[in-house]
Structure formats: structure tokens, C-alpha cells
mmCIF file of the C-alpha atoms, coordinates in Angstrom:
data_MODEL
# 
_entry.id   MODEL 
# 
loop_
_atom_site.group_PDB 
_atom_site.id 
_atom_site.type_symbol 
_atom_site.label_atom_id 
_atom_site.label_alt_id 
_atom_site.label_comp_id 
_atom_site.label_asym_id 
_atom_site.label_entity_id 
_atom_site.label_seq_id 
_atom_site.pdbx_PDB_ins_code 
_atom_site.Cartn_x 
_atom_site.Cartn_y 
_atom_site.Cartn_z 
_atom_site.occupancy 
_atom_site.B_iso_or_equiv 
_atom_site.pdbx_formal_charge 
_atom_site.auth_seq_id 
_atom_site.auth_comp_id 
_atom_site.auth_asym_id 
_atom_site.auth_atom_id 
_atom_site.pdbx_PDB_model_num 
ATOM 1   C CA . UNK A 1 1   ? 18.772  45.629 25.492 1.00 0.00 ? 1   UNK A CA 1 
ATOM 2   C CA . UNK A 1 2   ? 18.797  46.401 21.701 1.00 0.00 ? 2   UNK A CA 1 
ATOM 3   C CA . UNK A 1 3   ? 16.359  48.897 21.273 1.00 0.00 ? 3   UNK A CA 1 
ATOM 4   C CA . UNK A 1 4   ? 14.148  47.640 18.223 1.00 0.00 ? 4   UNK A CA 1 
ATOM 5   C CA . UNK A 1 5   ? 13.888  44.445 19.186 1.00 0.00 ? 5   UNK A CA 1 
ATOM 6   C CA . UNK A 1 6   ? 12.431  46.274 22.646 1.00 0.00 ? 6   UNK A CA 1 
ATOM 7   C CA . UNK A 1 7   ? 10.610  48.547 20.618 1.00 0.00 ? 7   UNK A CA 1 
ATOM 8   C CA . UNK A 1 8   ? 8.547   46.252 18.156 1.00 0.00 ? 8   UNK A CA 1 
ATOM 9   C CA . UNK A 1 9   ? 7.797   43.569 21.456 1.00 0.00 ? 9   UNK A CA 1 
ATOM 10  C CA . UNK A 1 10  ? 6.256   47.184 23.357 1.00 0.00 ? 10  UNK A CA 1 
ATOM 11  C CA . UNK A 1 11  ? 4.097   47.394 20.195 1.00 0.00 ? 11  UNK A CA 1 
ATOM 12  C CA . UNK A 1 12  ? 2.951   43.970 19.804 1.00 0.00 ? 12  UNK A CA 1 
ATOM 13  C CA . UNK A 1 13  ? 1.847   44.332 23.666 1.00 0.00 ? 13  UNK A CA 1 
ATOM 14  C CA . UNK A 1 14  ? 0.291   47.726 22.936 1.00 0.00 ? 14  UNK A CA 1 
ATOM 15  C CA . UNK A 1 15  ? -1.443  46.277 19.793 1.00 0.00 ? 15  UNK A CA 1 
ATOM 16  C CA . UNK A 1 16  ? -2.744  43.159 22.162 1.00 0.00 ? 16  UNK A CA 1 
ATOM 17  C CA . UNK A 1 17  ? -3.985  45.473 25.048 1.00 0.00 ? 17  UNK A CA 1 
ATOM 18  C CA . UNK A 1 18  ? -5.771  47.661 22.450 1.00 0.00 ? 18  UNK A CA 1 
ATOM 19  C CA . UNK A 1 19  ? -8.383  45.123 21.556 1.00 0.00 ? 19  UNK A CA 1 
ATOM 20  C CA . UNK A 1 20  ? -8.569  43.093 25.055 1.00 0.00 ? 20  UNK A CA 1 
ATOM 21  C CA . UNK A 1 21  ? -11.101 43.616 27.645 1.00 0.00 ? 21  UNK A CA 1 
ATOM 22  C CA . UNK A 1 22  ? -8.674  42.469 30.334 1.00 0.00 ? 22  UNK A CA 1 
ATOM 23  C CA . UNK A 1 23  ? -8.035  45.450 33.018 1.00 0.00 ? 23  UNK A CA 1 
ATOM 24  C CA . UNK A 1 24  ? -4.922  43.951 33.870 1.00 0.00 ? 24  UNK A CA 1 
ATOM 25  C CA . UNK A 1 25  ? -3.560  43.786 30.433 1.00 0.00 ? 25  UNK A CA 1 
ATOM 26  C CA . UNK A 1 26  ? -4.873  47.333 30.107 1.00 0.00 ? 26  UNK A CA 1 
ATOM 27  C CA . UNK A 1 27  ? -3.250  49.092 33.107 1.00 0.00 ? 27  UNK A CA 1 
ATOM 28  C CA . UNK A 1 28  ? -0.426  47.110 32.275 1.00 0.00 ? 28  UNK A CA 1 
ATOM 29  C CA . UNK A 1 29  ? 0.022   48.469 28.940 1.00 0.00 ? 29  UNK A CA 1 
ATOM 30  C CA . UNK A 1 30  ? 0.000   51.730 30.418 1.00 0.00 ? 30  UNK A CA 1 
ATOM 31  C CA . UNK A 1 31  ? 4.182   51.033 31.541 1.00 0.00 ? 31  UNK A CA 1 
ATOM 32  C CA . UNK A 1 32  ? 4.727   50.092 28.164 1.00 0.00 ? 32  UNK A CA 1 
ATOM 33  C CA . UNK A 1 33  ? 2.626   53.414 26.687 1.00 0.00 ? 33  UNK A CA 1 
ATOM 34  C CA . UNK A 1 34  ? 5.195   55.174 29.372 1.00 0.00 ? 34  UNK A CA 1 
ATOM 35  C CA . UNK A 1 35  ? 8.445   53.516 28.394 1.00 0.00 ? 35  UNK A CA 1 
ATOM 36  C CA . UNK A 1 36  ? 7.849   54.196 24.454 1.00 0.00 ? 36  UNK A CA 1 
ATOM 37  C CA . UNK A 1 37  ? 6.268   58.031 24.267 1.00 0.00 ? 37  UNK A CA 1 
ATOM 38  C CA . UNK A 1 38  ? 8.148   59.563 27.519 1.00 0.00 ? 38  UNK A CA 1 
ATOM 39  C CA . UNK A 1 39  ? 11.075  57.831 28.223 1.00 0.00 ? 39  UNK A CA 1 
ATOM 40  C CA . UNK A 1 40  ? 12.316  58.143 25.308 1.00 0.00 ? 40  UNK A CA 1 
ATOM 41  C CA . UNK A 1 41  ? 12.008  55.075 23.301 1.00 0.00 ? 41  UNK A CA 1 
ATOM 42  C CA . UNK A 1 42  ? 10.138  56.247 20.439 1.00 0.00 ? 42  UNK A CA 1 
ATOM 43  C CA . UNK A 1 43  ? 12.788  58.793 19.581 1.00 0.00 ? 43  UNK A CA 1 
ATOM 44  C CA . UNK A 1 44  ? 15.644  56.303 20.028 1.00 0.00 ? 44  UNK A CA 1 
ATOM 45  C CA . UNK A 1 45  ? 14.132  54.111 17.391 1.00 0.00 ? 45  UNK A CA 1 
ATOM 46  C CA . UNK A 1 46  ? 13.252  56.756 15.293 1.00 0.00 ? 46  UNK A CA 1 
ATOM 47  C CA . UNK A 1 47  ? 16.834  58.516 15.582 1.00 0.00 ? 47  UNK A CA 1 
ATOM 48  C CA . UNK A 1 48  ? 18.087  56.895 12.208 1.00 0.00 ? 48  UNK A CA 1 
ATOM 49  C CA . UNK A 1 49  ? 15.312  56.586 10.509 1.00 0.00 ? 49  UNK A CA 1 
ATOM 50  C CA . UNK A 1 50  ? 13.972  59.930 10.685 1.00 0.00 ? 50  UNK A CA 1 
ATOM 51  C CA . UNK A 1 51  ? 10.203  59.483 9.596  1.00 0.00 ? 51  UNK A CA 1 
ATOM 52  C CA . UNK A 1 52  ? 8.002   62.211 10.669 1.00 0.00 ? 52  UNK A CA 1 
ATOM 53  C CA . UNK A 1 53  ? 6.162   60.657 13.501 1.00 0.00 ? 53  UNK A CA 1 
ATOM 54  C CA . UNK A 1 54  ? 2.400   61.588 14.014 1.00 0.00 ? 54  UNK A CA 1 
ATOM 55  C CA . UNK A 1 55  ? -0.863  60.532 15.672 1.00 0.00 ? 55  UNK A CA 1 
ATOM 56  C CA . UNK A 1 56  ? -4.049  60.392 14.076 1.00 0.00 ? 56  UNK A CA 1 
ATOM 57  C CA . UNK A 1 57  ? -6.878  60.594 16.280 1.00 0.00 ? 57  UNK A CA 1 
ATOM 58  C CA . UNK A 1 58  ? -10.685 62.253 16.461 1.00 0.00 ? 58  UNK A CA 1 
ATOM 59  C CA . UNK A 1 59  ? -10.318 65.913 17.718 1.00 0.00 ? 59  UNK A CA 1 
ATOM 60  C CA . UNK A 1 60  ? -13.240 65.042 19.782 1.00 0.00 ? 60  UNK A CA 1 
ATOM 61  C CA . UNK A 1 61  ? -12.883 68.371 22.223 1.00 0.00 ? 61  UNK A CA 1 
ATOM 62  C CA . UNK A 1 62  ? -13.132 70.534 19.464 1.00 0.00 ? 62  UNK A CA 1 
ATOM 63  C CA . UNK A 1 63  ? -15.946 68.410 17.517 1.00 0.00 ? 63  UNK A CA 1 
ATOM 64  C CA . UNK A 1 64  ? -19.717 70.744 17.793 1.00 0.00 ? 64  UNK A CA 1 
ATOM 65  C CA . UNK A 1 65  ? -20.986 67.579 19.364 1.00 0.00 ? 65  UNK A CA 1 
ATOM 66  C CA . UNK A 1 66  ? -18.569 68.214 22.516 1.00 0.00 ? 66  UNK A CA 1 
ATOM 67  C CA . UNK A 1 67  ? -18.772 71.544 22.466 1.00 0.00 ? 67  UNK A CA 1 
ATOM 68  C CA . UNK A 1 68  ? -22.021 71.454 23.122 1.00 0.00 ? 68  UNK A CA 1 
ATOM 69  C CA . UNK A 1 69  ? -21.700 69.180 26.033 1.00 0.00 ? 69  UNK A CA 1 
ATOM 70  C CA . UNK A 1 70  ? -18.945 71.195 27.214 1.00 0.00 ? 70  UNK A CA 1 
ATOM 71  C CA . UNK A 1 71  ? -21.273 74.514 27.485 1.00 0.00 ? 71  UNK A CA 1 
ATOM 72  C CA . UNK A 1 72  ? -23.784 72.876 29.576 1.00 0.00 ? 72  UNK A CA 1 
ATOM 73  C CA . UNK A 1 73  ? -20.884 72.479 32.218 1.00 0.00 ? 73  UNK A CA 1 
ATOM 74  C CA . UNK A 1 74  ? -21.054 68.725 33.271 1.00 0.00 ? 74  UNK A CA 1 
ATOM 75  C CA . UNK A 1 75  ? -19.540 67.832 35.990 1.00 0.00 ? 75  UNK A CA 1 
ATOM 76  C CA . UNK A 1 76  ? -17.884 64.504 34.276 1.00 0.00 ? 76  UNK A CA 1 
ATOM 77  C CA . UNK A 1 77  ? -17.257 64.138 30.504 1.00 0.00 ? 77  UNK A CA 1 
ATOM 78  C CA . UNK A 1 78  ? -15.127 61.420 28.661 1.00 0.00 ? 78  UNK A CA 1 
ATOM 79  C CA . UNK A 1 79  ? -14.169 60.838 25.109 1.00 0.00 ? 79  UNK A CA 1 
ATOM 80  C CA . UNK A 1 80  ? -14.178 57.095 25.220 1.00 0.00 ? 80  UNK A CA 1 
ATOM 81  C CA . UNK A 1 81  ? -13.184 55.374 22.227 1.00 0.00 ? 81  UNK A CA 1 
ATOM 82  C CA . UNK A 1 82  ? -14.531 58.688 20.411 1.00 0.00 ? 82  UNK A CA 1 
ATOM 83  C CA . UNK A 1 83  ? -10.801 59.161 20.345 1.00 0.00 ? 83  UNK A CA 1 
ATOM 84  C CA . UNK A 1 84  ? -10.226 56.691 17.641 1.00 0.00 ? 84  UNK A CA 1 
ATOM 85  C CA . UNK A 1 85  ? -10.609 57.717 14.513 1.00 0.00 ? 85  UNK A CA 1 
ATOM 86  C CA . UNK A 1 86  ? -11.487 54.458 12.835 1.00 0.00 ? 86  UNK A CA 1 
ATOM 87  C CA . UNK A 1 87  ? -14.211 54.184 15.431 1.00 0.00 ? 87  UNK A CA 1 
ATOM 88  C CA . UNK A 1 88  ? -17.526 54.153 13.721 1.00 0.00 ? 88  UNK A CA 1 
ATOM 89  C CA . UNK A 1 89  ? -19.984 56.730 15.660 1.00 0.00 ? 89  UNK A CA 1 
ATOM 90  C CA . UNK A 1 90  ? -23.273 58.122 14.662 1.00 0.00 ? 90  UNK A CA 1 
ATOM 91  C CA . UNK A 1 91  ? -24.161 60.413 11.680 1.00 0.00 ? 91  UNK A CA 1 
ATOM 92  C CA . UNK A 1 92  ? -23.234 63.864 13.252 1.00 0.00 ? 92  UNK A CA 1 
ATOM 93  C CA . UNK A 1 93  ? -21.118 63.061 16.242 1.00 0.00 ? 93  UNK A CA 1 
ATOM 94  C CA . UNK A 1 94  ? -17.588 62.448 14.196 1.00 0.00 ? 94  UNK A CA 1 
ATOM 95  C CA . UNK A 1 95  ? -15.118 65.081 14.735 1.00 0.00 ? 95  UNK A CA 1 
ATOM 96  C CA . UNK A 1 96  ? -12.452 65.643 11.801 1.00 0.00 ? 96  UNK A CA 1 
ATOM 97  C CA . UNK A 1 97  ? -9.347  63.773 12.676 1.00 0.00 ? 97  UNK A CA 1 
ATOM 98  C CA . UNK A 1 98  ? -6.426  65.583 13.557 1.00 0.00 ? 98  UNK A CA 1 
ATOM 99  C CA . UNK A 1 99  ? -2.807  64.225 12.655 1.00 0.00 ? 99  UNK A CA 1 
ATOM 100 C CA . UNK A 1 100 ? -0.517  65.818 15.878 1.00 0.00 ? 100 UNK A CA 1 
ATOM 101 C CA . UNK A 1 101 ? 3.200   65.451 16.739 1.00 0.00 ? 101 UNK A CA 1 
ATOM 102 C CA . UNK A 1 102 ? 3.919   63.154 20.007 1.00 0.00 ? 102 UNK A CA 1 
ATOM 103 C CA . UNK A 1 103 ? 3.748   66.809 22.392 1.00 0.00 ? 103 UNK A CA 1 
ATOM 104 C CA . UNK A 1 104 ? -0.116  67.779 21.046 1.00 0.00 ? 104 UNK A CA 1 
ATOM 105 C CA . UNK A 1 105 ? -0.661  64.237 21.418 1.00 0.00 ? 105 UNK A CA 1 
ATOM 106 C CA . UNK A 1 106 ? -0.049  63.767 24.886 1.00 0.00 ? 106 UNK A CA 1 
ATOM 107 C CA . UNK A 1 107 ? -1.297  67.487 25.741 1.00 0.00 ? 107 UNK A CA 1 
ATOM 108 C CA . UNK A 1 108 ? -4.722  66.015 23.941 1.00 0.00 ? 108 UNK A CA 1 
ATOM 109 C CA . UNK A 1 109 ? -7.612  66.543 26.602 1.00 0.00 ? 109 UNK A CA 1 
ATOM 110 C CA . UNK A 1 110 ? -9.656  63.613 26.803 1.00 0.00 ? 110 UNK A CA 1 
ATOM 111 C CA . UNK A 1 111 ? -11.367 63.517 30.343 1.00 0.00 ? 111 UNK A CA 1 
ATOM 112 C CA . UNK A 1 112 ? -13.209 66.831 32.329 1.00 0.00 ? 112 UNK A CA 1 
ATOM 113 C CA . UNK A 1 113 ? -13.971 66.187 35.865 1.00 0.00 ? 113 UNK A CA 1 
ATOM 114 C CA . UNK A 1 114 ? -15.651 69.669 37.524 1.00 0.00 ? 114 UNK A CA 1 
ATOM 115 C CA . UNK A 1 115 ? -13.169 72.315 36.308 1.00 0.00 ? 115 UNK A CA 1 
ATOM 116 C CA . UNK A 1 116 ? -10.183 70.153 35.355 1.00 0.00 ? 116 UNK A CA 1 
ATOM 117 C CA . UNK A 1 117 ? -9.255  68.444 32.604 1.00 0.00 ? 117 UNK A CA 1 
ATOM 118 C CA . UNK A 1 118 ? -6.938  65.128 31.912 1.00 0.00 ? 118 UNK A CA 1 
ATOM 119 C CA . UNK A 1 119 ? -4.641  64.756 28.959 1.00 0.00 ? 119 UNK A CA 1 
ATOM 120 C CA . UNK A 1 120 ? -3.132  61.708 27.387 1.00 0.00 ? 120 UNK A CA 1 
ATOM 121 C CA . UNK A 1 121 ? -0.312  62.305 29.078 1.00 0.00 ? 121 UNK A CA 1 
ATOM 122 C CA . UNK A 1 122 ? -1.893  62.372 32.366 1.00 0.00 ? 122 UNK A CA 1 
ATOM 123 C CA . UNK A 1 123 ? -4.287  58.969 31.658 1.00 0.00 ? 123 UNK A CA 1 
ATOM 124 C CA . UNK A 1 124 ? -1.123  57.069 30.879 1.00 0.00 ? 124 UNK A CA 1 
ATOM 125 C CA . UNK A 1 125 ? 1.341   58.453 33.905 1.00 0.00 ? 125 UNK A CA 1 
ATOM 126 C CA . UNK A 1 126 ? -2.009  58.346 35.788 1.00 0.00 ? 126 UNK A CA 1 
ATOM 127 C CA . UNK A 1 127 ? -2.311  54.165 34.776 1.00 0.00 ? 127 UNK A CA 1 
ATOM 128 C CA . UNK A 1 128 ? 1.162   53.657 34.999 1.00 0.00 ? 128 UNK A CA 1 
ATOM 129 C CA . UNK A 1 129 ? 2.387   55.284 38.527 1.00 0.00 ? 129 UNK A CA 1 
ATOM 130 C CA . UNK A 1 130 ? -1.197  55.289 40.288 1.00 0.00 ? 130 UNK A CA 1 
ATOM 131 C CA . UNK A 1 131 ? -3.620  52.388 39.252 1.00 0.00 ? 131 UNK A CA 1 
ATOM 132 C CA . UNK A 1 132 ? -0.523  49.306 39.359 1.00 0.00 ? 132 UNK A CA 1 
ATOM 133 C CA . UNK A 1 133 ? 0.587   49.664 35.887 1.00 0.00 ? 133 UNK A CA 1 
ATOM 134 C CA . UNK A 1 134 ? 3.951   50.010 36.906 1.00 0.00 ? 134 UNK A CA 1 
ATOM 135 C CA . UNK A 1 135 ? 3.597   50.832 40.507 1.00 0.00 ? 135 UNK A CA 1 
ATOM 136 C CA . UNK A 1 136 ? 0.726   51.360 43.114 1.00 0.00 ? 136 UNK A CA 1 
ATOM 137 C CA . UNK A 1 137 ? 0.458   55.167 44.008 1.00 0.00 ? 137 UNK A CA 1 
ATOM 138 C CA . UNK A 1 138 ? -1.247  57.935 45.391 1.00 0.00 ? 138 UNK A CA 1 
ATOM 139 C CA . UNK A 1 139 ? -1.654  60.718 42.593 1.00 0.00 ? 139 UNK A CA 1 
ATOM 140 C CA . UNK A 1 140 ? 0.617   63.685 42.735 1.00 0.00 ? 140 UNK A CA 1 
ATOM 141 C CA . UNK A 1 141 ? -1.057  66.439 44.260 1.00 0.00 ? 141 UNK A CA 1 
ATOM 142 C CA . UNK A 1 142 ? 0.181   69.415 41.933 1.00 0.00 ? 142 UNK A CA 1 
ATOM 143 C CA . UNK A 1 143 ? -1.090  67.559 39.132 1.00 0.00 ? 143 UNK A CA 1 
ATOM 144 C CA . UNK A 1 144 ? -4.054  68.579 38.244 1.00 0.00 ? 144 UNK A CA 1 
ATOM 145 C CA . UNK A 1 145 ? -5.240  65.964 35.726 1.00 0.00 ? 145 UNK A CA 1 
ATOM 146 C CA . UNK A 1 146 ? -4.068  62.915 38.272 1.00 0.00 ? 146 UNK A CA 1 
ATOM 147 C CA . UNK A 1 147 ? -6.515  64.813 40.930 1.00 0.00 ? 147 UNK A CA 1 
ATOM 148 C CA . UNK A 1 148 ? -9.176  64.686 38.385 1.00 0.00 ? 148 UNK A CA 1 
ATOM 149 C CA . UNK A 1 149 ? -8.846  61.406 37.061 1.00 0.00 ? 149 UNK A CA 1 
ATOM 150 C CA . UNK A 1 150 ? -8.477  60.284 41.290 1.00 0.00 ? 150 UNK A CA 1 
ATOM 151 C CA . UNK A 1 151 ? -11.818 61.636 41.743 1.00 0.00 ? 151 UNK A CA 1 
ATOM 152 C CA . UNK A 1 152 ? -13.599 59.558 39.318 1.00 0.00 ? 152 UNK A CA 1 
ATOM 153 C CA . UNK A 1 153 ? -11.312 56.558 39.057 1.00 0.00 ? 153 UNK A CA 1 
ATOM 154 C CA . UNK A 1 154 ? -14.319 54.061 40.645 1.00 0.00 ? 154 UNK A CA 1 
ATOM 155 C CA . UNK A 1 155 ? -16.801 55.134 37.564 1.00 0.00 ? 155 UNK A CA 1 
ATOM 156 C CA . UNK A 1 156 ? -17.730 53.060 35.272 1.00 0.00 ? 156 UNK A CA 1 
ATOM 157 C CA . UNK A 1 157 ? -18.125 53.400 31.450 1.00 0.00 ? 157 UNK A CA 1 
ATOM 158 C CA . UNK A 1 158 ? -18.015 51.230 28.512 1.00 0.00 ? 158 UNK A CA 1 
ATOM 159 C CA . UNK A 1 159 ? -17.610 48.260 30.372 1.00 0.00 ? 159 UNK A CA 1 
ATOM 160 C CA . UNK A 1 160 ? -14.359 49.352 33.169 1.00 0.00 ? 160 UNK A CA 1 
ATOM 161 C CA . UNK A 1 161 ? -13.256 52.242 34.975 1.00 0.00 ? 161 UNK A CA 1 
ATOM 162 C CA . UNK A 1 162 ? -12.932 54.877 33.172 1.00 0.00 ? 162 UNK A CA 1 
ATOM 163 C CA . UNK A 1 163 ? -9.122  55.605 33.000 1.00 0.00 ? 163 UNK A CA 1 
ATOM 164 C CA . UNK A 1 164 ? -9.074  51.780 31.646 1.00 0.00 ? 164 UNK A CA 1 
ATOM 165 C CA . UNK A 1 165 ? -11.506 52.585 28.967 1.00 0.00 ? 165 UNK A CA 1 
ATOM 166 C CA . UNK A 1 166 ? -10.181 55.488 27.562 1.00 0.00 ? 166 UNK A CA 1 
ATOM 167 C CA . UNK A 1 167 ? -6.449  54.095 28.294 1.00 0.00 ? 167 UNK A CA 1 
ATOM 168 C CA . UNK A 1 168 ? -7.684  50.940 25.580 1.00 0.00 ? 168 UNK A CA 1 
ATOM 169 C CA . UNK A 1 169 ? -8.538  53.692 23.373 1.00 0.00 ? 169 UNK A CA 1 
ATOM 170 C CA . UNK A 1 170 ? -5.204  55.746 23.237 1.00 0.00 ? 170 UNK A CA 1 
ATOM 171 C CA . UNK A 1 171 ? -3.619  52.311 23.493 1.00 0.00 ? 171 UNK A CA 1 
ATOM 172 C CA . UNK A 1 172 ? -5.342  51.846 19.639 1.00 0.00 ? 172 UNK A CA 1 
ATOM 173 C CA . UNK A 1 173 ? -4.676  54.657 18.355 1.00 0.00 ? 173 UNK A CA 1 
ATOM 174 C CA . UNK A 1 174 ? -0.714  54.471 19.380 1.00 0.00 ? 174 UNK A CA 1 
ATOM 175 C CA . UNK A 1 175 ? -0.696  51.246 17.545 1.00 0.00 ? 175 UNK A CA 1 
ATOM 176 C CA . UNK A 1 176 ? -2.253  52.334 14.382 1.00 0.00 ? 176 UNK A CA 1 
ATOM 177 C CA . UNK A 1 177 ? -0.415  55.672 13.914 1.00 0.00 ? 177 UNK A CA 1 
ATOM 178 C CA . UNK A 1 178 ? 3.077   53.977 14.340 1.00 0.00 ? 178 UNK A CA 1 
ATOM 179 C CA . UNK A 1 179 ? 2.222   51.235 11.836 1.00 0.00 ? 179 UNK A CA 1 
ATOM 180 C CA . UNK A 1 180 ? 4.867   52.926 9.274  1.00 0.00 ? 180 UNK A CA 1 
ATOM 181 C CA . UNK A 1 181 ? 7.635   52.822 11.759 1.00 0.00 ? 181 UNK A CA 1 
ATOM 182 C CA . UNK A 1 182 ? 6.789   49.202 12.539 1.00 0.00 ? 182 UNK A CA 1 
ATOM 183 C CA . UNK A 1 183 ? 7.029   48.347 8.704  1.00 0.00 ? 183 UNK A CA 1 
ATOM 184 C CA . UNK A 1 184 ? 10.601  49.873 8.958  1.00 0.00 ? 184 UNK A CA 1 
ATOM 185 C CA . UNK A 1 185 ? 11.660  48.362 11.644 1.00 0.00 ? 185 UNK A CA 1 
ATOM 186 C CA . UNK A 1 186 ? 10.687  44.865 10.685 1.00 0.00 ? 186 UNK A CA 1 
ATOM 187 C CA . UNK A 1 187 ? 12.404  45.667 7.621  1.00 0.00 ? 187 UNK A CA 1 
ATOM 188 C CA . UNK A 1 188 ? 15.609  46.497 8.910  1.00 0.00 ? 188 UNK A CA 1 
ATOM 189 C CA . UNK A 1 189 ? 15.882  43.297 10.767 1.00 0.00 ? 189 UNK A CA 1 
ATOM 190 C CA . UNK A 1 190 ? 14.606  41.091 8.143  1.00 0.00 ? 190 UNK A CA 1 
# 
């Protein structure tokens, strides 16, 4: 299969999921998320082209707002669609955006259950090989953000379960930051 044509479809799905309110279209999304930032797809495309690849999202761990959650020691805390930095949020709960390379990006914690936190990277291998986005699993036990995310997977929050929830958010924020590479693509095959 010829790799942009597979690469712009994974986008338009990504760009779909991001704004639907369909859990199945969601967790589905979640193979796609897996197929384009760690199997290798991104890169592929990207190979030639050579633009500098980055994500823009709300540093919402290190914003005061979560810090100060943070030191009270919940037991649960999620940062929602926080993550998005075109999100509009009160007056004094934005965090600065940060602008990271695809490995900060998926090392990004975004969920704390107890003692343990999940990354991007978890939340989307967590969807895709656990909750049916590609396949229904158990969670691997040496991974501590799967365990995490396992523990809480029946809560709800913003209207799903939570790994859905903040899955539609990194799903957005995929789909905005790789807008230029889109543009180039489509370009190419014009």
C-alpha cells in the first residue's frame, strides 16, 4: 500500500474521531493513532520531506493549576481536553503550550491513578491492544500506565470513559499539529 495515500486516509479518520462523540469511532481511532506515531508511518512519510515534526499541546502537568492538584495527592486526576491547546478554559487554568518532538509527546503524562501515571503513549497502546481498538486484551502487567488506566477504565468523565475522553483529545491535537505535513502531502499528489 502506497504510503501517503495510507497516510492522509489515517488522518482524515483521526481528524473525524477527534470531533465525534462515538466510542467506537474513538477506540477505533486509537489503531490508526498506533499505526501512524509507533509503527512507523509518520516517519516513512516524512522521510523525503524532512519537515521538523512537532506537537503542540497544553503542558497541563506542569501548569500551577495542576500542580496544585497534584500536591493534595488525589487518588485520580485527568487532563481531559485540557490537553488541547486551542481548548478554551477558564481565566487562570491555561498552561503555556509546549511544542515537543513525537518521543516527549508520547512520554506526555496525562492520567494519575494512586501513584502511577499514564502517558500518551500508554492511552493509545492502552485503546488500541486493551479496550477493542485493534484487539480485545488484558493490560500488560509490567506496564505500569496500562495497570493504571485498567483500574479506572469504568469512570466516567466528560461524557465516556475516561481513556475515550482523553484518547478524543490527543486524537485533536495529532490532527492539528500535522496540518503542515498534510498540506505537503496533498501537494505532492496534486
Amino acid at each position: 500500500m502506497e504510503p501517503d495515500w495510507l497516510f492522509l486516509r489515517l488522518i482524515d479518520g483521526i481528524a473525524a474521531a477527534s470531533v465525534s462523540s462515538d466510542t467506537y469511532v474513538i477506540l477505533r481511532a486509537s489503531g490508526e493513532l498506533r499505526l501512524l506515531l509507533l509503527e512507523g508511518l509518520l516517519n516513512r512519510v516524512n522521510r523525503e520531506r524532512r519537515l521538523e515534526i512537532r506537537f503542540r499541546v497544553c503542558d497541563v502537568m506542569n501548569s500551577a493549576y495542576t500542580q496544585l492538584i497534584l500536591s493534595d495527592n488525589p487518588s485520580f486526576y485527568s487532563a481531559v481536553d485540557a490537553l488541547d491547546p486551542e481548548m478554551e478554559v477558564p481565566p487562570g487554568l491555561q498552561s503555556d503550550p509546549a511544542v515537543l518532538p513525537l518521543d516527549r509527546f508520547l512520554a506526555l503524562p496525562v492520567v494519575k491513578v494512586q501513584d502511577r501515571f499514564a502517558t500518551i503513549r500508554d492511552i493509545i497502546t492502552y485503546a488500541a491492544n486493551v479496550s477493542g481498538g485493534v484487539h480485545l486484551g488484558e493490560p500488560r502487567a509490567a506496564e505500569a500506565g496500562h495497570q493504571a488506566l485498567h483500574s479506572v477504565q469504568d469512570i466516567g468523565i466528560g461524557g465516556g470513559r475516561i481513556q475515550v475522553v482523553q484518547l478524543r483529545s490527543i486524537l485533536k491535537v495529532v490532527a492539528n499539529s500535522l496540518r503542515q505535513l498534510v498540506d505537503r502531502v496533498r501537494a505532492d499528489h496534486v
